[in-house]
VEXTORTOR-965368 format. One line per 3 residues: number of its first residue (from 0); their letters; for each residue y, z negated, x of N, C-alpha, C. Coordinates in pm, whole numbers. Atoms other than C-alpha are relative to their C-alpha. Example, Ala and Ser with C-alpha at 12.3 -4.5 7.8 and 13.67 -1.06 7.14 Angstrom:
2
0 = as = -119,0,89,-450,-780,1230,120,0,90 ~ -119,6,-82,-106,-714,1367,109,-73,-77 $
This chain:
352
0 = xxx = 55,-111,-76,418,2541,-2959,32,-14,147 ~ -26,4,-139,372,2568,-2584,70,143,47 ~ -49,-76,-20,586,2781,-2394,-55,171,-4 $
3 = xxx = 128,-82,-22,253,3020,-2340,18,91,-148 ~ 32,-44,166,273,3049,-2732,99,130,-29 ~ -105,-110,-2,618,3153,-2758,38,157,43 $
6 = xxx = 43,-136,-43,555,3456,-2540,-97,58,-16 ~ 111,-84,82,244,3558,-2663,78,58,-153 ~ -55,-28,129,461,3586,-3033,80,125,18 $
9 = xxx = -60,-45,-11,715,3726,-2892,-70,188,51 ~ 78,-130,-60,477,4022,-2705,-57,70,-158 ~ 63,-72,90,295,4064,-3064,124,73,-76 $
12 = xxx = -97,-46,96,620,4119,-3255,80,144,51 ~ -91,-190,-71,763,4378,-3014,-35,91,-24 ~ 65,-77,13,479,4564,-3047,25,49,-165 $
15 = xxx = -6,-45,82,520,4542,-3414,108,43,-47 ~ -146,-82,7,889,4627,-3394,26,129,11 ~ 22,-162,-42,799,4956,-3206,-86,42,-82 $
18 = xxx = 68,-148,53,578,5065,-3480,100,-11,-141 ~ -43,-25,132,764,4987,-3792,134,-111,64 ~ -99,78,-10,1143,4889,-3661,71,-42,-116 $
21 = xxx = -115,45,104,1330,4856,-3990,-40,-123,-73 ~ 77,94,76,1058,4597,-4145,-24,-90,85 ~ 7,127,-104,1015,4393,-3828,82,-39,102 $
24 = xxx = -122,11,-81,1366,4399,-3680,15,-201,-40 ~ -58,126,58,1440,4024,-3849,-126,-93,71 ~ 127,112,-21,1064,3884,-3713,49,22,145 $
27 = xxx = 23,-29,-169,1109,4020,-3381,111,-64,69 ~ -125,77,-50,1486,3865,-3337,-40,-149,-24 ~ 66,137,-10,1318,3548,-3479,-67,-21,83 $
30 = xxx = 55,15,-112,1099,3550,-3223,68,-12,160 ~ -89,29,-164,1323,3641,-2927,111,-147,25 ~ -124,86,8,1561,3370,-3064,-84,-182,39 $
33 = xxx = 91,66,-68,1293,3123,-3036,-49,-34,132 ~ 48,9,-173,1142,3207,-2691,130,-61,74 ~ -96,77,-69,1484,3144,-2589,93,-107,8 $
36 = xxx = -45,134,67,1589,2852,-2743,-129,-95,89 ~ 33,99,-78,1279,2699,-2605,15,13,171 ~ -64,-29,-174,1359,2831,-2242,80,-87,23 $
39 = xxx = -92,93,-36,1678,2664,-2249,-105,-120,-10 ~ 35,171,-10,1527,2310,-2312,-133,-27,87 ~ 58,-43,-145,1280,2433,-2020,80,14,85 $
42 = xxx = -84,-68,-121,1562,2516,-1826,-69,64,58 ~ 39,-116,-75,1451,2824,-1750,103,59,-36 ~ -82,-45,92,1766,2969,-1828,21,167,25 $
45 = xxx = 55,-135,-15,1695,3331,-1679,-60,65,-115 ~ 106,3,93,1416,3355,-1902,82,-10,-164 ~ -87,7,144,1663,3256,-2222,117,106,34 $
48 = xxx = -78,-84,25,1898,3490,-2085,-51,139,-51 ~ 65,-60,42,1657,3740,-2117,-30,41,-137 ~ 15,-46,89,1614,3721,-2441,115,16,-110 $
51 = xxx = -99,0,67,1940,3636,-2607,68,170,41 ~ 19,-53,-42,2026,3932,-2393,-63,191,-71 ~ 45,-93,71,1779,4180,-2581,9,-3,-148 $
54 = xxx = -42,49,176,1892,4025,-2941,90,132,-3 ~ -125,-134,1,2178,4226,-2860,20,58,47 ~ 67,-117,11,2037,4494,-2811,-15,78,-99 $
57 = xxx = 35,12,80,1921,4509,-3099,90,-23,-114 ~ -103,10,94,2182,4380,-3324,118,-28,88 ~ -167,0,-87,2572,4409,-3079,34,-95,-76 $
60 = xxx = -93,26,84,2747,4253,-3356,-41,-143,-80 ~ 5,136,15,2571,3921,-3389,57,-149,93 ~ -39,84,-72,2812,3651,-3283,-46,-104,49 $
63 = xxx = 83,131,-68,2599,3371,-3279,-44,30,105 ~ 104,-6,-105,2375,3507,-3052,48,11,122 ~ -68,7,-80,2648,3613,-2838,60,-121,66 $
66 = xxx = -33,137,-1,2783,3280,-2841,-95,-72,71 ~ 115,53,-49,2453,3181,-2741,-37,12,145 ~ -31,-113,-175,2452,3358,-2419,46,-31,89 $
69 = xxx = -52,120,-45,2741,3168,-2336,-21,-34,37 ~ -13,151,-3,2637,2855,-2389,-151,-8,162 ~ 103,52,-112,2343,2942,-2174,78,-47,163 $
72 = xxx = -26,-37,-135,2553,2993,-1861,69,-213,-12 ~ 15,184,-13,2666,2608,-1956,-74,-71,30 ~ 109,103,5,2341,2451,-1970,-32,19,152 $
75 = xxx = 57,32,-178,2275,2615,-1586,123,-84,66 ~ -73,74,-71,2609,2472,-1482,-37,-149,-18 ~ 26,153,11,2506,2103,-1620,-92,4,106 $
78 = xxx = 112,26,-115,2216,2142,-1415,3,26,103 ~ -23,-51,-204,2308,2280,-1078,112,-130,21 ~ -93,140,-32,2602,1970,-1162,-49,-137,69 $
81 = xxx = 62,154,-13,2361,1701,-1207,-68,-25,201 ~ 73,-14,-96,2193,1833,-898,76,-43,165 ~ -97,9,-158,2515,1796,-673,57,-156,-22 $
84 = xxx = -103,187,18,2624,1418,-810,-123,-84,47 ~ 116,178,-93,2278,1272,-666,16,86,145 ~ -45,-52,-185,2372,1509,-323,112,-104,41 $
87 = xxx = -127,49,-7,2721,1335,-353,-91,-132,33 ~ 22,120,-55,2545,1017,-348,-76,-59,104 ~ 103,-16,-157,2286,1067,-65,81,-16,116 $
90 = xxx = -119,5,-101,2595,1143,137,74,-67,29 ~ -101,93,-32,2793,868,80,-147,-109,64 ~ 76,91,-72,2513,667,249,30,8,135 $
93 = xxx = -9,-58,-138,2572,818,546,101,-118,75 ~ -122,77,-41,2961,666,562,-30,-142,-66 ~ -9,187,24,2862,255,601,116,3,95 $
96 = xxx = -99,11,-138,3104,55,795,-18,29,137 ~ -1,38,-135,2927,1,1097,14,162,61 ~ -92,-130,-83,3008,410,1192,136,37,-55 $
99 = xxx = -112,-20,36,3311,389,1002,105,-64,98 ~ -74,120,-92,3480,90,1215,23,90,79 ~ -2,25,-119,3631,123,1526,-24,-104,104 $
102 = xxx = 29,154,-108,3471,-81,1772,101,-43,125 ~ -104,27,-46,3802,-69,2023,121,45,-60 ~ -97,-63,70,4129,-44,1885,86,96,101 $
105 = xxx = -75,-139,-104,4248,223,2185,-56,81,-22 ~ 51,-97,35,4004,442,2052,-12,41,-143 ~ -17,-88,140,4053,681,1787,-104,37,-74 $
108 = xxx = 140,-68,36,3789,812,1571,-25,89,3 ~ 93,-119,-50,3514,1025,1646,92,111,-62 ~ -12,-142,101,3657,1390,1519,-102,42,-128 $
111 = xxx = 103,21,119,3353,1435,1365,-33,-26,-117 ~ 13,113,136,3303,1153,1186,123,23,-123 ~ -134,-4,88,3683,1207,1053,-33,107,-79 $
114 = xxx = 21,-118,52,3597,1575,984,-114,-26,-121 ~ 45,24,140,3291,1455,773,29,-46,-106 ~ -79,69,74,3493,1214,579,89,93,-78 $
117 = xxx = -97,-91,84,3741,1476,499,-64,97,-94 ~ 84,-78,72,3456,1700,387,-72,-56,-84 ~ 74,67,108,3305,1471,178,73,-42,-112 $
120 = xxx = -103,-11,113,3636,1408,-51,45,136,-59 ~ 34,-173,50,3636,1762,-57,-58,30,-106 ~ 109,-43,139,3330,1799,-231,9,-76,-93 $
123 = xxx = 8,7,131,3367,1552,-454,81,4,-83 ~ -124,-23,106,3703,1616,-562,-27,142,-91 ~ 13,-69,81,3543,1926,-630,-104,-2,-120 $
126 = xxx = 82,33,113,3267,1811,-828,49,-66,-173 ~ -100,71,121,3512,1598,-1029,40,64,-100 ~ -57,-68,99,3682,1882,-1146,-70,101,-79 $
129 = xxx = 134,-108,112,3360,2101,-1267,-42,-96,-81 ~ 29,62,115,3280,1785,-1465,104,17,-71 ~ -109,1,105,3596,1751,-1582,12,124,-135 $
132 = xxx = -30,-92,118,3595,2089,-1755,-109,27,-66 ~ 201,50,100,3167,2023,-1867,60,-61,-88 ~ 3,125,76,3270,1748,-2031,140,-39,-96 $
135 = xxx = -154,3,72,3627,1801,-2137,89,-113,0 ~ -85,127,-1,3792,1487,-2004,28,43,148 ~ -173,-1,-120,4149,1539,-1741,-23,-137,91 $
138 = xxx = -70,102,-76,4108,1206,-1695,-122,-48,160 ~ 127,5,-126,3804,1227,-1461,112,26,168 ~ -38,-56,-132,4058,1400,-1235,126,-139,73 $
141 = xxx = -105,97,-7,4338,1126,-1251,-60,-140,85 ~ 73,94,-38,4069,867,-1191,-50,31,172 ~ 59,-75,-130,3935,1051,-860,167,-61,96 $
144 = xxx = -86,43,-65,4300,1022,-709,47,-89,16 ~ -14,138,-71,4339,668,-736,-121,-38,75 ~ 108,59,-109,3993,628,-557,68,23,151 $
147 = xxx = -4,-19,-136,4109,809,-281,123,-8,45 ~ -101,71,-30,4425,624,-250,-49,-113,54 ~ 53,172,-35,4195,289,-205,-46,17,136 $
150 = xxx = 13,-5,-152,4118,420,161,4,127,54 ~ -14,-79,-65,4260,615,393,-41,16,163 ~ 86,1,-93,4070,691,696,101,61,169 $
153 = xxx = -77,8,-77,4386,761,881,98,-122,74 ~ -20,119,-39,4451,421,882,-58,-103,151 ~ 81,15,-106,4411,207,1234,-81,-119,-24 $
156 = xxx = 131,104,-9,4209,-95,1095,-27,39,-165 ~ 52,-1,141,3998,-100,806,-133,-102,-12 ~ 62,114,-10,3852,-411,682,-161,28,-68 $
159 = xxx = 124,18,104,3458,-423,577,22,10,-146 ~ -3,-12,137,3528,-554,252,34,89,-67 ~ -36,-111,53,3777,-299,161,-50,117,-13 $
162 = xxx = 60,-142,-42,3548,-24,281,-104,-28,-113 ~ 83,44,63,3267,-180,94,59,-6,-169 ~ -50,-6,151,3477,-222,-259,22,116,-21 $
165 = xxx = -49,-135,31,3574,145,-214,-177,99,24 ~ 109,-104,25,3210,278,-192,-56,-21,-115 ~ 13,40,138,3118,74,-452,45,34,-139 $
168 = xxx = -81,-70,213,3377,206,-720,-14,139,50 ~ -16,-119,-1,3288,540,-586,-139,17,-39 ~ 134,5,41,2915,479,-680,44,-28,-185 $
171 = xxx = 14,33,173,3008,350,-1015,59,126,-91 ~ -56,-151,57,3259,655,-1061,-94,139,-30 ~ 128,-83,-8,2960,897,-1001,-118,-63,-120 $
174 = xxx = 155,89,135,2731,655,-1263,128,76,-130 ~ -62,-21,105,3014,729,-1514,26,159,-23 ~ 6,-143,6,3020,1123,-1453,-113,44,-73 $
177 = xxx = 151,-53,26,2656,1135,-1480,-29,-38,-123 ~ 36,18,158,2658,970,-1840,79,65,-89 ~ -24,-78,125,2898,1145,-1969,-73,176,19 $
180 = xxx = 130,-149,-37,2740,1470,-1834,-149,18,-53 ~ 151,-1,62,2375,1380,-1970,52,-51,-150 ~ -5,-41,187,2553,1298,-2337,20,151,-14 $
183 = xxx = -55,-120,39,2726,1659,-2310,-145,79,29 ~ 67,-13,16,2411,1769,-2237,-96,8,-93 ~ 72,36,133,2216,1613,-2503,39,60,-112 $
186 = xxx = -9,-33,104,2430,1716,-2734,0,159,-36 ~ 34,-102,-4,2400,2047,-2640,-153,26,-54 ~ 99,-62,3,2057,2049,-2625,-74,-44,-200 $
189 = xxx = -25,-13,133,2068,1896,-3018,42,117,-78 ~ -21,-148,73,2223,2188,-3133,-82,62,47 ~ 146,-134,-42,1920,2451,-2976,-88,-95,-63 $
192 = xxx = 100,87,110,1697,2180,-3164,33,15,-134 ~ -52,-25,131,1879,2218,-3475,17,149,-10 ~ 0,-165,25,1927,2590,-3446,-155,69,-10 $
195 = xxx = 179,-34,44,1538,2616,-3374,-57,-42,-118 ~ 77,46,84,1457,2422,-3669,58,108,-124 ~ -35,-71,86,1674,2660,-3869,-101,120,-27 $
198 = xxx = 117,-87,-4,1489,2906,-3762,-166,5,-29 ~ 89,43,73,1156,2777,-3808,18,7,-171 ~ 2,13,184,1257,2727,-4193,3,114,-51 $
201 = xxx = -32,-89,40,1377,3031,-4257,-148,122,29 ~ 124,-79,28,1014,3193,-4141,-82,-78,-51 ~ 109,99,99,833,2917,-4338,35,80,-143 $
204 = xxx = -38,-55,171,1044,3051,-4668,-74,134,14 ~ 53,-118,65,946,3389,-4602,-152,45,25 ~ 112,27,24,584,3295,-4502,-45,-72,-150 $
207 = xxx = 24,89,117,595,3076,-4811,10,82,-154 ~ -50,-31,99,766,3271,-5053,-130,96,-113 ~ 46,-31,61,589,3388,-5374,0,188,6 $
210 = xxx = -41,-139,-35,491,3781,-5399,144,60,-98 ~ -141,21,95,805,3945,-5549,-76,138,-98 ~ 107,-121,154,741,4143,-5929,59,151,68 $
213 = xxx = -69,-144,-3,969,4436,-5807,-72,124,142 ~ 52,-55,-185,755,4503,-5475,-55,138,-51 ~ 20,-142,31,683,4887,-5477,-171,20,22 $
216 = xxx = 171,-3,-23,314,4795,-5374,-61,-134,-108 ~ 9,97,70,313,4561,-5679,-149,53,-51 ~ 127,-13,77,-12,4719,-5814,-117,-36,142 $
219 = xxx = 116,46,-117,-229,4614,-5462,-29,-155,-55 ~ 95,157,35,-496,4342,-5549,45,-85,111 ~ -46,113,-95,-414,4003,-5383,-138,-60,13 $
222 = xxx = 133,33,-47,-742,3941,-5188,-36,-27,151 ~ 26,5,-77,-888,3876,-4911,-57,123,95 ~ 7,-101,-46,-931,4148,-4612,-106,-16,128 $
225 = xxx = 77,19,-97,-1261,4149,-4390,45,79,108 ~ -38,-78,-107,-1169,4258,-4033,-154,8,91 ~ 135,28,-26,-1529,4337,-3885,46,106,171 $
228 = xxx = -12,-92,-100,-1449,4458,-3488,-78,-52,143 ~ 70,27,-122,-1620,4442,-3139,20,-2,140 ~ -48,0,-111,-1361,4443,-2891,117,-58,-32 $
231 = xxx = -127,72,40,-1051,4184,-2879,147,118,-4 ~ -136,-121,1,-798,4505,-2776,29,42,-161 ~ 22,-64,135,-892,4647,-3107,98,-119,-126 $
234 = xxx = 0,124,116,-826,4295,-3341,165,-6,67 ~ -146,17,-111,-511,4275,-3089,123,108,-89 ~ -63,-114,103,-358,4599,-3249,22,23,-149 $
237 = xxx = -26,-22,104,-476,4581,-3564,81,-125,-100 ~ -95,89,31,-291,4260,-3604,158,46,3 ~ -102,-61,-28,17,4405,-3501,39,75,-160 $
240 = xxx = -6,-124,131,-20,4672,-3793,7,-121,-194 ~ -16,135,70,-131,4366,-4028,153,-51,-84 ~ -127,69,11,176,4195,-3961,100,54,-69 $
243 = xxx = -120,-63,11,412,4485,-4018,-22,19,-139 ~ 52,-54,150,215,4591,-4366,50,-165,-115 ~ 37,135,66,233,4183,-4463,144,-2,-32 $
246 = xxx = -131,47,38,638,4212,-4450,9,-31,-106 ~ -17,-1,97,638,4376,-4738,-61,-26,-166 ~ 104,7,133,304,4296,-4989,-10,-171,8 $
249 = xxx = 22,138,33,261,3948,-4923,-93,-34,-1 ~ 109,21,104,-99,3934,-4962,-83,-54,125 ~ 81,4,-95,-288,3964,-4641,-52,-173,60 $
252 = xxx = 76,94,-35,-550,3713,-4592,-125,21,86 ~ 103,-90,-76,-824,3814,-4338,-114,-91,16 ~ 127,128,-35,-1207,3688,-4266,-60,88,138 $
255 = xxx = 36,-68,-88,-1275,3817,-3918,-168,-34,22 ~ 149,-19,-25,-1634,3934,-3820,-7,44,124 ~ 2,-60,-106,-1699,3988,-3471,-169,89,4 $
258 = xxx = 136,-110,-26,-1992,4265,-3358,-35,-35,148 ~ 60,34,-132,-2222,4018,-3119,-91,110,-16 ~ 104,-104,-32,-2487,4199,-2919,-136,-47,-91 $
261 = xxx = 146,28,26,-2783,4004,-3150,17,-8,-115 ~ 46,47,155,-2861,3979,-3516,-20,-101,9 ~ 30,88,27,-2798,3610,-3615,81,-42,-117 $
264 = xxx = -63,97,123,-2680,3398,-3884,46,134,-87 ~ 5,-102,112,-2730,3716,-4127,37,-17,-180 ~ -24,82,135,-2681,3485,-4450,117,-53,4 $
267 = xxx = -72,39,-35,-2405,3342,-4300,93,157,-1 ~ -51,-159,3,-2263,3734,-4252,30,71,-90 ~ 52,-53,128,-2354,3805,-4587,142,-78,-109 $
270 = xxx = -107,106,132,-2170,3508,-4794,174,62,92 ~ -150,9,-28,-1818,3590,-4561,3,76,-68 ~ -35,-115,74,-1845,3927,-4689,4,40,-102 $
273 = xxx = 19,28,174,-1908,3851,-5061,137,-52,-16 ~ -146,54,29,-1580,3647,-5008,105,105,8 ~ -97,-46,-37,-1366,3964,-4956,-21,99,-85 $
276 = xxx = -4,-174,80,-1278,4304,-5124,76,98,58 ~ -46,-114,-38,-1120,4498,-4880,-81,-43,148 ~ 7,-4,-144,-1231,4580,-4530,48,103,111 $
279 = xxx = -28,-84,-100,-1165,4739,-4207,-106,-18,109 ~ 134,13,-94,-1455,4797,-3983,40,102,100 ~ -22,-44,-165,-1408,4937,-3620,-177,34,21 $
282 = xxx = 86,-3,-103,-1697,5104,-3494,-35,26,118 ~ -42,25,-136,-1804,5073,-3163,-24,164,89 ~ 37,-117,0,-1788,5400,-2931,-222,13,49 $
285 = xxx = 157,-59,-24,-2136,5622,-2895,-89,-51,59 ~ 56,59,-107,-2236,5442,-2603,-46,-151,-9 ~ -32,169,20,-2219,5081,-2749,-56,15,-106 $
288 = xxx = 35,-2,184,-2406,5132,-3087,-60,-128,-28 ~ 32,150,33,-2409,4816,-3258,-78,13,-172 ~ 108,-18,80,-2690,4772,-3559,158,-118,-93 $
291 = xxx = -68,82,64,-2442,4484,-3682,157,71,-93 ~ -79,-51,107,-2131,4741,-3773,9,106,-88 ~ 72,-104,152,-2320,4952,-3992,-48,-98,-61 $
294 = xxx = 29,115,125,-2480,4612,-4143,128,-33,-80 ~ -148,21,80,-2094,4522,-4239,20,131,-58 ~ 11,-124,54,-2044,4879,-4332,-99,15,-127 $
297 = xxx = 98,-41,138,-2343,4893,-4578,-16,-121,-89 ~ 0,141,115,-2267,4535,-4742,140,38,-52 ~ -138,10,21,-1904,4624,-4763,-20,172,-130 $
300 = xxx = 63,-143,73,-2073,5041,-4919,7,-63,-139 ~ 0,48,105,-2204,4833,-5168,50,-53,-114 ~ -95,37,63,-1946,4620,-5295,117,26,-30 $
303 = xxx = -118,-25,11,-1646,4800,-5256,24,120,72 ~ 60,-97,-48,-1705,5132,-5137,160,95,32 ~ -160,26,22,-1315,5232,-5224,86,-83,78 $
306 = xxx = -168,93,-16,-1149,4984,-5074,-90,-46,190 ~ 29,67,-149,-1272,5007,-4672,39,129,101 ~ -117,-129,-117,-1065,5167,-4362,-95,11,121 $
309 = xxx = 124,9,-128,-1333,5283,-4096,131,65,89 ~ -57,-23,-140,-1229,5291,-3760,-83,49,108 ~ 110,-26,-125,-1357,5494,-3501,20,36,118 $
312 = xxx = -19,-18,-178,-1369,5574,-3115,-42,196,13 ~ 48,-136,-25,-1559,5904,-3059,6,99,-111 ~ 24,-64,138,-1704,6070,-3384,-43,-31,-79 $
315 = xxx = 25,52,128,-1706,5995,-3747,-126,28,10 ~ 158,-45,57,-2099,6014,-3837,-5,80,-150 ~ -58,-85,142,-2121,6296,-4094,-64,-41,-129 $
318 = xxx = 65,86,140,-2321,6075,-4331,58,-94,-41 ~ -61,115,45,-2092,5838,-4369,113,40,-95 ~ -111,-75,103,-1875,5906,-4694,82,-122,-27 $
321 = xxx = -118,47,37,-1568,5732,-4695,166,67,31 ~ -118,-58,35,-1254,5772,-4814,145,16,81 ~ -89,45,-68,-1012,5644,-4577,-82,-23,176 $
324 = xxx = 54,20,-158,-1073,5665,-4143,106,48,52 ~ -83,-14,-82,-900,5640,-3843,-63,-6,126 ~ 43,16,-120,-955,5735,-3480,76,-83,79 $
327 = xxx = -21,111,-112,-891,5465,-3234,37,54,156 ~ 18,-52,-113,-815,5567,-2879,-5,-84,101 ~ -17,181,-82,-814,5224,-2755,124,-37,48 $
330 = xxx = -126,20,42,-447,5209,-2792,128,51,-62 ~ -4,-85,85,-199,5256,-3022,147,34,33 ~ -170,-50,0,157,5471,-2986,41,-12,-134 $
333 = xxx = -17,-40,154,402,5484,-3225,-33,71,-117 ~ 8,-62,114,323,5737,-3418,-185,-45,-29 ~ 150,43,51,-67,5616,-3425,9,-145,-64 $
336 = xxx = 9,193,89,25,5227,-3558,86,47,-146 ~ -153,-22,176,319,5418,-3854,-171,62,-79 ~ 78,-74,112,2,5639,-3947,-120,-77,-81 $
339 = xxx = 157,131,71,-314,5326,-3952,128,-100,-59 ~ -97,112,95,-7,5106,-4112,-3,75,-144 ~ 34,-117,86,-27,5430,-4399,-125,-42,-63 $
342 = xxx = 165,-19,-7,-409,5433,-4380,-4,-177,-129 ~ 3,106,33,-397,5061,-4452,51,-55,-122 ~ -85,3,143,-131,5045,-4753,-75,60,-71 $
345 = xxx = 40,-81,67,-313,5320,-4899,-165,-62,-46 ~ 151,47,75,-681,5131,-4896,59,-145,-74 ~ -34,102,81,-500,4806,-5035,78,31,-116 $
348 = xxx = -34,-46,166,-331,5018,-5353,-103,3,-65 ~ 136,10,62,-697,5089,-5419,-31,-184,-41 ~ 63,118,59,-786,4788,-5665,-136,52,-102 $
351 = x = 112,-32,72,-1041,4966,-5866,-115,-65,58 $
């Protein structure tokens, strides 16, 4: 999944958290746990704090997640690290011999120059020691103080070579930071790969899992559910509701019908709707009258007359006799997604 994905999931599940929290508390933390699992390995780590963040919220008392939280504030330090050991090495370009030397020996060196020098063991003594505690090796620090025993810049001659062997093992010292820093890395970012895949499995089982005999909606037919609507907001919502109803029945299989502006492929319209036994038809408001969701309506009359949830905008039509309807307002609050989540259970008990 692309990052795009992840937050689109994450947006549907919230929604279905806020209408039915006790049944979609476990999808919706799967989800946040996700988005931010792939953040980190985006380094976006804002973005993963964010959500680890609202886990616990949600559940205080989950350590992992807490733990998780953590680890994020690790993964930005690796990376603001890595970012200062190729600065460190830009800088040591600067100090070659030929401004290091003194070109008379009655003259002292520049201030400057000395002052940069001093500021540049500075930083990387301090860099040394933020790897050191990334990476969990002392001896990074031990190693650092014999470098900067190999030249002292208070000294009054200093030979090429020597200057030259001492930038050199200070380049290689910086190559050996940076690998162990990109394993500790890696292996970090292995574990959020292995924790995502957990996750993944664990909504495969309960996408996968067989319906269970004891389910309290054990008498709802296991069928297919025509969704026949004419505006994406609408299909948007009633997915949401879907989702939350699917925790617990297991069943939901849908054949969506959209309501174009033209009568075509009518045979084609015909056979989806032979394939299904429940529906939900949306009709469109007063102003928008579509010939196509009264055709779904009077194929769906026919075959299953019992088992279809009209949806409407303005006003029911008083000729229309069904059993089950809901007004639409073109979006839905809590208490309007708990009552069409109702609506919905109640036309899928109908198996007659």
């Amino acid at each position: 999944m692309e990052i795009k994905d992840f937050a689109k999931a994450v947006v549907l599940y919230k929604r279905a958290y806020q209408l039915d929290p006790n049944r979609m508390r476990e999808d919706y933390v799967r989800a946040l746990q996700s988005y931010g699992l792939e953040s980190i390995e985006q380094q976006d780590f804002e973005r993963a704090k964010e959500q680890f963040e609202l886990i616990l919220r949600i559940q205080p008392d989950s350590m992992l997640d807490r733990n998780q939280l953590k680890e994020i504030e690790s993964y930005r330090k690796i990376k603001e690290l890595k970012i200062k050991l190729e600065e460190i090495k830009q800088k040591l370009d600067y100090f070659d011999f030929n401004n290091f030397a003194i070109k008379r020996i009655i003259t002292s060196y520049p201030y400057k120059f000395r002052s940069d020098f001093e500021h540049f063991k500075k930083e990387l003594h301090s860099v040394v020691i933020e790897a050191s505690n990334i990476v969990s090796n002392s001896e990074l620090i031990h190693e650092f103080k014999e470098i900067e025993k190999a030249i002292d810049i208070r000294l009054v001659a200093i030979r090429k070579r020597d200057f030259d062997n001492w930038q050199e093992t200070v380049i290689a010292f910086i190559n050996v930071i940076e690998i162990e820093v990109n394993s500790e890395e890696q292996r970090k970012l292995k574990i959020v790969e292995e924790r995502q895949k957990q996750i993944d499995s664990e909504s495969s089982r309960k996408l996968d899992r067989p319906p269970r005999e004891d389910n309290e909606h054990s008498e709802i037919l296991y069928s297919k559910i025509l969704i026949s609507f004419y505006d994406d907001s609408f299909y948007d919502d009633i997915q949401i509701v879907l989702e939350t109803v699917s925790y617990d029945i297991d069943i939901l299989e849908y054949r969506l019908l959209k309501q174009s502006d033209r009568l075509e492929a009518i045979d084609s319209r015909i056979e989806s709707i032979k394939q299904c036994n429940y529906a939900i038809i949306c009709l469109p408001p007063n102003d928008r009258v579509n010939p196509l969701a009264y055709f779904d309506l009077g194929i769906c009359m026919e075959r299953f007359s019992n088992r279809i949830l009209l949806i409407y905008e303005d006003e029911l039509p008083d000729n229309l006799n069904v059993e089950l309807s809901f007004q639409y307002l073109r979006s839905l609050d809590f208490k309007g997604g708990q009552e069409l989540t109702k609506l919905v259970i109640n036309m899928l008990r109908n198996s007659e």
